[in-house]
C-alpha positions as CSV (number, residue, x, y, z in Angstrom):
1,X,-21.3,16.3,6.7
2,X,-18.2,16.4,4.7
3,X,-14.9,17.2,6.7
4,X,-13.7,20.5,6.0
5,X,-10.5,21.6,3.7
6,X,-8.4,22.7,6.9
7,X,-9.4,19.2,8.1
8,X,-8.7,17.1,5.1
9,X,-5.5,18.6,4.7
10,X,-4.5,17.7,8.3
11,X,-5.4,14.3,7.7
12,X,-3.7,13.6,4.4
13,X,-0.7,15.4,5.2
14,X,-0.1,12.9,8.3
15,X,-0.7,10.3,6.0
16,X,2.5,11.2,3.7
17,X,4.9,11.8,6.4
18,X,4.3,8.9,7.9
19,X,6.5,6.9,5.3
20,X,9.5,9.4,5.8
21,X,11.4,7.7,8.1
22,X,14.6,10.0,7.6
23,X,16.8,10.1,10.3
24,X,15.0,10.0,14.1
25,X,11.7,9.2,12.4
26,X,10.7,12.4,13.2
27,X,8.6,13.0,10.5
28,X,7.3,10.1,10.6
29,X,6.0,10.6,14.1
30,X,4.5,14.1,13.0
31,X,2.8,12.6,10.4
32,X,1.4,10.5,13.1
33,X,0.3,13.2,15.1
34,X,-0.9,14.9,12.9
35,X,-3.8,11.9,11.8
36,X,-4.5,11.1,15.3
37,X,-5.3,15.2,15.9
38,X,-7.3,15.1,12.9
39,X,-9.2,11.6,13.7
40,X,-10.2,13.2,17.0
41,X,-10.9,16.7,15.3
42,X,-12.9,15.2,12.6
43,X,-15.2,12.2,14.5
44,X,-15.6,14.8,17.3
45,X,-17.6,17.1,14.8
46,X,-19.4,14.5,12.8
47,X,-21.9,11.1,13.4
48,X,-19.9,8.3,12.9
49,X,-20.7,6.3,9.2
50,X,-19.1,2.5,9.2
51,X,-18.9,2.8,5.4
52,X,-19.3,-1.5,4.0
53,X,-20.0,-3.3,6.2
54,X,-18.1,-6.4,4.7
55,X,-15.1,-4.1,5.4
56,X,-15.8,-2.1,8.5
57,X,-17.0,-5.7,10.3
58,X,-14.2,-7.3,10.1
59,X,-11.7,-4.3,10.4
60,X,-13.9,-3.5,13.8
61,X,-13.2,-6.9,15.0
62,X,-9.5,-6.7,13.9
63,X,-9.3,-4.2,16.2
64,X,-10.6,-5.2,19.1
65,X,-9.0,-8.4,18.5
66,X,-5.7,-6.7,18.8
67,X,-6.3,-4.7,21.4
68,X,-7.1,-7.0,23.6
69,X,-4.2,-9.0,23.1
70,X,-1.6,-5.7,22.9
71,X,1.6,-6.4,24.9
72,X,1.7,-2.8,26.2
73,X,-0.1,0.2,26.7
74,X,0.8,1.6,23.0
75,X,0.1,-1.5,21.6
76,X,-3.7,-1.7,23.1
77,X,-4.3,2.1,22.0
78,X,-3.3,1.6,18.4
79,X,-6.0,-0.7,16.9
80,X,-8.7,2.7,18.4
81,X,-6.1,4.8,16.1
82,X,-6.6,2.5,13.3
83,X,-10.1,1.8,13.5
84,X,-10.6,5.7,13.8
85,X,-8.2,6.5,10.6
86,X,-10.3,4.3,8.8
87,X,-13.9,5.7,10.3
88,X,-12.3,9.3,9.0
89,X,-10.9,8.0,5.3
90,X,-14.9,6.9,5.0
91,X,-16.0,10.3,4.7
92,X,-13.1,12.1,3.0
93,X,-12.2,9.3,0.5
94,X,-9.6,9.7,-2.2
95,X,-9.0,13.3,-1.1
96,X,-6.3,11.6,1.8
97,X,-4.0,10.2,-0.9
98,X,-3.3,13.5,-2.7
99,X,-0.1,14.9,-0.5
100,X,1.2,11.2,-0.7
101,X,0.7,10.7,-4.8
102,X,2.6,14.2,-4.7
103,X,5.1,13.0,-2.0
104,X,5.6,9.2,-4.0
105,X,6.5,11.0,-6.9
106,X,9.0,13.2,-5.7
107,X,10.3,10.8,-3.8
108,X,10.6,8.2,-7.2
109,X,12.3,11.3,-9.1
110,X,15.2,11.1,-6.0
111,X,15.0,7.8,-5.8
112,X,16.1,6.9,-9.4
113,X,18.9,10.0,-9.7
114,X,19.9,8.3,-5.9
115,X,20.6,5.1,-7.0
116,X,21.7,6.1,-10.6
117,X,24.1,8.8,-9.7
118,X,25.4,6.6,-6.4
119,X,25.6,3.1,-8.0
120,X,23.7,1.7,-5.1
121,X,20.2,1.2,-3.3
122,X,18.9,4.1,-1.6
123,X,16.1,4.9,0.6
124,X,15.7,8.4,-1.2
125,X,14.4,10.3,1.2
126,X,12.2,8.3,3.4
127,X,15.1,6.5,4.7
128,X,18.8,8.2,5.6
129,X,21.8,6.5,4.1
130,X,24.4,7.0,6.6
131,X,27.7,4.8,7.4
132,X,26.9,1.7,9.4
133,X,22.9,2.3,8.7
134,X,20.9,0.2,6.2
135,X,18.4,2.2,3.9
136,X,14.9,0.8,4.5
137,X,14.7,1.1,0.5
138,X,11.7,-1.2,0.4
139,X,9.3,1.4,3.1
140,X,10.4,3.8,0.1
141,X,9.4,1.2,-2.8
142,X,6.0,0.7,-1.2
143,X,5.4,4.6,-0.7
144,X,6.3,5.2,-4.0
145,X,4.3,2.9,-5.4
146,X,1.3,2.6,-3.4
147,X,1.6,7.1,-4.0
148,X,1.4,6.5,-7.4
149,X,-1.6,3.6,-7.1
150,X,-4.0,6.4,-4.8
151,X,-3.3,9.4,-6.1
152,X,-5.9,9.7,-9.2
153,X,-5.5,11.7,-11.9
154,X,-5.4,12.8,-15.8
155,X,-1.3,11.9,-15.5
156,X,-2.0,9.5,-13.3
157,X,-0.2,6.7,-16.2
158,X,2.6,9.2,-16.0
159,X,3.1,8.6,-12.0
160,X,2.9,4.9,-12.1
161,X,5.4,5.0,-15.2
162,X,7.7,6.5,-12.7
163,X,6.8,4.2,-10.1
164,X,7.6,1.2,-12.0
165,X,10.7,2.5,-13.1
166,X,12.1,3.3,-9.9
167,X,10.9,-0.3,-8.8
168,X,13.2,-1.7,-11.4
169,X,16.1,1.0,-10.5
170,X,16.2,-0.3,-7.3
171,X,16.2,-3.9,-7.8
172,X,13.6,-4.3,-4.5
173,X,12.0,-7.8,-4.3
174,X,8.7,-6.7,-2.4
175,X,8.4,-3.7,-5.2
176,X,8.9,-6.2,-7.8
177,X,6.3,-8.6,-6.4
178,X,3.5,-5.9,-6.1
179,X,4.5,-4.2,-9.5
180,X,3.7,-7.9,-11.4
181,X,0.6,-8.6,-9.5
182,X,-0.7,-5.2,-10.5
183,X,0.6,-5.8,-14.3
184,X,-1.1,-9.2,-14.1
185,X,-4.2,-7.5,-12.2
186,X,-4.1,-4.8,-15.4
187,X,-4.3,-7.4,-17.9
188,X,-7.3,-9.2,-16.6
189,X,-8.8,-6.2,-16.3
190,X,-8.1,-4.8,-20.2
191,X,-6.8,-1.8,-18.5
192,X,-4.9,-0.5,-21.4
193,X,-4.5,2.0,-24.0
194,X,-2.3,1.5,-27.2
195,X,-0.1,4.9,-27.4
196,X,0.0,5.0,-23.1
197,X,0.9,1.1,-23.1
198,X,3.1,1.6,-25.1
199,X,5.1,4.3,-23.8
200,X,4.7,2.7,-20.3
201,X,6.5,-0.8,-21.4
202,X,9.3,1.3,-23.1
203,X,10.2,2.7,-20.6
204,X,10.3,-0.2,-18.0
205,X,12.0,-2.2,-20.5
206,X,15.2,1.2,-21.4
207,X,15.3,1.4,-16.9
208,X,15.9,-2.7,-17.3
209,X,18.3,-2.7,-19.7
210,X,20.1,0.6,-18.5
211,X,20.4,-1.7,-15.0
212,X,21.7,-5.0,-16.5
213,X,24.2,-3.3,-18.5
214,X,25.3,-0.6,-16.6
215,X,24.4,-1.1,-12.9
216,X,24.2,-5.0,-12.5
217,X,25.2,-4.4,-8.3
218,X,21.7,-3.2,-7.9
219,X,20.1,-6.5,-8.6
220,X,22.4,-8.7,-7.2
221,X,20.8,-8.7,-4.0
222,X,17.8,-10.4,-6.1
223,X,20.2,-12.8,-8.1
224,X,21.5,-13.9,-5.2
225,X,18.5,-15.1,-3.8
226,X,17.2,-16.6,-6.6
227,X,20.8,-18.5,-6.4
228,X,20.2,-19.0,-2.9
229,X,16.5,-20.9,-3.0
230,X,17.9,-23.1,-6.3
231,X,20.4,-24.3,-4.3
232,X,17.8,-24.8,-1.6
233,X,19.3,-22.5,1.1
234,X,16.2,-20.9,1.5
235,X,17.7,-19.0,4.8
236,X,19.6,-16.8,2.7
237,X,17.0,-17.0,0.0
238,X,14.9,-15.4,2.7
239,X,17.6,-12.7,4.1
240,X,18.3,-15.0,6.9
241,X,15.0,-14.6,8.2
242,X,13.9,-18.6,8.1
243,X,14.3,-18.8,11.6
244,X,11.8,-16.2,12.1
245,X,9.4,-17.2,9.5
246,X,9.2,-20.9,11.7
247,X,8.6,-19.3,15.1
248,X,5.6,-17.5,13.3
249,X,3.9,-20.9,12.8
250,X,5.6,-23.0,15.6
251,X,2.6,-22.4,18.1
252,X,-0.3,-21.3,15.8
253,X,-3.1,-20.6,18.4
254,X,-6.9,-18.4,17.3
255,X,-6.2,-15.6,18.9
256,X,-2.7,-15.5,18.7
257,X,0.4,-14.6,21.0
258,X,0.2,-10.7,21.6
259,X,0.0,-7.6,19.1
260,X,3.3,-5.7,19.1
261,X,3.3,-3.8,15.8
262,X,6.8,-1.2,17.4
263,X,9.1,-3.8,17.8
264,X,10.1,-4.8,14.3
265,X,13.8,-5.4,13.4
266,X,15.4,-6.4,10.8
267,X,15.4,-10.2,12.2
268,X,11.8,-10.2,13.4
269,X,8.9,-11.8,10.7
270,X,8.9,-9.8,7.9
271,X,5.3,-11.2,6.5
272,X,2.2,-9.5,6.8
273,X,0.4,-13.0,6.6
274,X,2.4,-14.7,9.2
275,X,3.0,-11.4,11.7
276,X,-0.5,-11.2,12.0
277,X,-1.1,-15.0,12.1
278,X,1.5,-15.1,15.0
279,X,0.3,-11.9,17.1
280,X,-3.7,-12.3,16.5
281,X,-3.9,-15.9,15.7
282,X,-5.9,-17.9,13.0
283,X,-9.1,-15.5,13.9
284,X,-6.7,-11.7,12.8
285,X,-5.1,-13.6,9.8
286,X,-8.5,-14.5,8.3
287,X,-10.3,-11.0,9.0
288,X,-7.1,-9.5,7.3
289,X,-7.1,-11.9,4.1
290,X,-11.2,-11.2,4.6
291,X,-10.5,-7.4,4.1
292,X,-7.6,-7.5,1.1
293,X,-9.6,-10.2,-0.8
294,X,-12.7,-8.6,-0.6
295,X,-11.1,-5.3,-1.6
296,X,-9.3,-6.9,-4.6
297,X,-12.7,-8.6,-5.9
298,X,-15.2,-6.2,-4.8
299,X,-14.3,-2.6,-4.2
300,X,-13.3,0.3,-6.7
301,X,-10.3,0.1,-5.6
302,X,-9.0,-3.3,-7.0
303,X,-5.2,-1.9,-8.0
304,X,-4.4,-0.4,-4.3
305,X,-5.4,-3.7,-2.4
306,X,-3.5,-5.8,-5.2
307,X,-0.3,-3.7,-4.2
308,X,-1.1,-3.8,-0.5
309,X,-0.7,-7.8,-1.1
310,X,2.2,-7.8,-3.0
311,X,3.9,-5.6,-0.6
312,X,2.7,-7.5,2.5
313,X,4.2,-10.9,1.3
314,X,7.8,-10.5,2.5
315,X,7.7,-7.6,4.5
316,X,6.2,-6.3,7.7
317,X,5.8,-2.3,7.6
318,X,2.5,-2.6,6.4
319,X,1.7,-3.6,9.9
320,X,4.0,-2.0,11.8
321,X,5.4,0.9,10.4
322,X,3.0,2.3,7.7
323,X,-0.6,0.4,8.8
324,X,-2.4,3.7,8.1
325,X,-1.8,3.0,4.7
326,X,-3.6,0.2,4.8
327,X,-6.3,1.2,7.2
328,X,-7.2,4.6,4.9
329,X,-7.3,2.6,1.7
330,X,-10.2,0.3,3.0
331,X,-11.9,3.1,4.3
332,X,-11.9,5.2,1.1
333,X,-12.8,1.7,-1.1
334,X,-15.2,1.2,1.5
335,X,-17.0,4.5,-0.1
336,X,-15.3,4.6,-3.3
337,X,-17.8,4.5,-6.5
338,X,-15.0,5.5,-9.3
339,X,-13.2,3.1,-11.1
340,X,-9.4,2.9,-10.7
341,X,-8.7,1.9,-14.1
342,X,-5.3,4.2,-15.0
343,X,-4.6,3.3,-18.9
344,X,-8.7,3.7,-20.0
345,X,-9.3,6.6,-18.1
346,X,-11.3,7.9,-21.5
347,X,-13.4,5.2,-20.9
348,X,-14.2,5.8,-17.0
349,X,-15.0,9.7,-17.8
350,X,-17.0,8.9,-20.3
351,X,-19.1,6.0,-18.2
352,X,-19.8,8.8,-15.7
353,X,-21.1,11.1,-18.1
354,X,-23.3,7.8,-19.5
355,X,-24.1,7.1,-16.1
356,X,-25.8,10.4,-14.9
357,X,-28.2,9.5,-17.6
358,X,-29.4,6.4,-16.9
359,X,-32.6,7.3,-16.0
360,X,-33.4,7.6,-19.8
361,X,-32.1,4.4,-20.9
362,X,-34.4,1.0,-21.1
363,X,-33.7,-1.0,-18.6
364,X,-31.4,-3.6,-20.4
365,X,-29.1,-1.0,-21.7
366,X,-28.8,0.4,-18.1
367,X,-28.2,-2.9,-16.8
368,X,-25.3,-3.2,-19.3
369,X,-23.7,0.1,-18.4
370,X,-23.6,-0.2,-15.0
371,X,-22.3,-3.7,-15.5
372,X,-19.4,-1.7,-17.6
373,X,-18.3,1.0,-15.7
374,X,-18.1,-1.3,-12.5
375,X,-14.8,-2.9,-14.3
């Protein structure tokens, strides 16, 4: 039985706050509350559905895996949380990313008058920029565009236009990372359309050029690391984190040395990869690759597991601070039948019309449309 509106509303609103860490994090702790209360409401009422089971498997066993070896009491109950979001994003699918497309957008819109009007990276608002604080500007980068990814629609081309602009506006290295994994992941694909396309890449290239020329301090944080690693001081190439980066693989162990996903700093590992190859060993690294390989090749939902990579290369909030993210978008690809094409839409509406038909087709010319619309 399909969760109800009241229910699906709970859910997905939790899911945007959770990314707002303005001030005490206190939306962001709402947000949390509010998808555990809907979990529990929603499996409570309903038989429980595992969705694929080459992504529920190994997510089940990520879980467990981490539980077991939680350093706390929080710690042990967070994998159940986890596990449960993505039990409940099963059944309700895309539906949970709607508040946070319209949430990522908003938040690009501030994001680029922020940094534009300030001369300076900003955490619009999903991170306070206060004296003495630093604005977690890349948690905002990766809500923005992982908002804009989910959050499927006739403008959808529009949203990620915005997304990629305020990726460029803000000079973010993760951002940047994901943004030309998903261009390269587009291209592959043929996911384009010639009047769209074109708007898209003119407007990217007018945010670059209005940087360079007029607000050159917002990349330098990026030019300085490039200078950094060809000078082959990859510590500051890294934002000083090397030291870090080496105690992830000093002691490499299967099951790893304890899951602690609330005690992130700025100085702790900021790697998706190595965190979990450091908390849950060789065994939680490989069921997490398992899981965002399998959703890049295999699911409907190819763009949003590209971005969860490119985001999860040099930064740990995926894990830590925003793992619902991740946890909701392989339950709703678990489920998922819909392409996530964004620049041929025309073409996925009008496979789905084709495809309700199929019945009346001779078999090779079925076999060839189902082959198409599963781009």
């Amino acid at each position: 039985m399909m969760p109800k509106l009241a229910q699906i509303a709970l859910f997905s609103t939790g899911l945007a706050l959770v990314s707002i860490m303005y001030g005490d994090q206190l939306l962001s702790r709402a947000g949390w509350g509010c998808l555990i209360v809907a979990t529990v409401w929603i499996l409570g009422k309903s038989s429980i559905k595992t969705g694929n089971k080459m992504i529920a498997y190994p997510l089940i066993a990520l879980a467990i895996l981490s539980g077991l070896q939680g350093v706390d009491i929080i710690s042990r109950v967070m994998p159940a949380i986890l596990i449960g979001v993505y039990l409940v994003s099963t059944r309700i699918g895309k539906a949970a990313f709607v508040p946070a497309g319209m949430v990522a957008t908003l938040g690009g819109i501030v994001l680029i008058a922020q940094n534009l009007i300030v001369g300076a990276k900003g955490g619009a608002f999903f991170t306070a920029t206060i004296p003495g604080a630093h604005p977690n500007y890349n948690v905002a980068i990766g809500a923005i565009l992982l908002g804009a990814i989910l959050w499927q629609s006739k403008w959808q081309w529009l949203v990620v236009t915005l997304a990629a602009v305020a990726v460029i506006v803000s000079g973010a290295d993760e951002g940047l990372i994901a943004l030309l994994l998903l261009i390269i992941a587009m291209i592959i694909r043929k996911d384009w359309s010639s009047k769209r396309t074109a708007i898209t890449v003119m407007t990217m290239g007018t945010a670059a050029l209005v940087v360079v020329l007029f607000y050159p301090q917002l990349w330098q944080g990026l030019l300085y690391k490039f200078s950094a690693f060809s000078n082959s001081n990859y510590d500051g190439a890294l934002n000083g984190r090397l030291e870090a980066y080496k105690f992830a693989v000093q002691d490499i162990s299967w099951l790893g040395h304890g899951y602690n996903p609330f005690r992130a700093n700025y100085d702790s590992i900021h790697s998706v990869p190595l965190i979990a190859l450091q908390q849950t060993g060789i065994i939680g690294l490989g069921l997490w690759l398992w899981v965002i390989g399998y959703g890049i090749f295999k699911t409907r939902m190819k763009y949003a597991f590209t971005i969860v990579l490119g985001l999860s290369l040099f930064d740990n909030y995926l894990w830590t601070y925003i793992a619902a993210y991740t946890w909701t978008i392989a339950g709703a690809a678990s489920t998922a039948n819909d392409s996530d094409l964004i620049f041929r839409k025309e073409h996925v509406y009008a496979s789905s019309k084709l495809q309700s038909r199929t019945y009346a087709l001779p078999a090779r010319e079925a076999s060839i449309q189902d082959g198409y619309s599963g781009l």
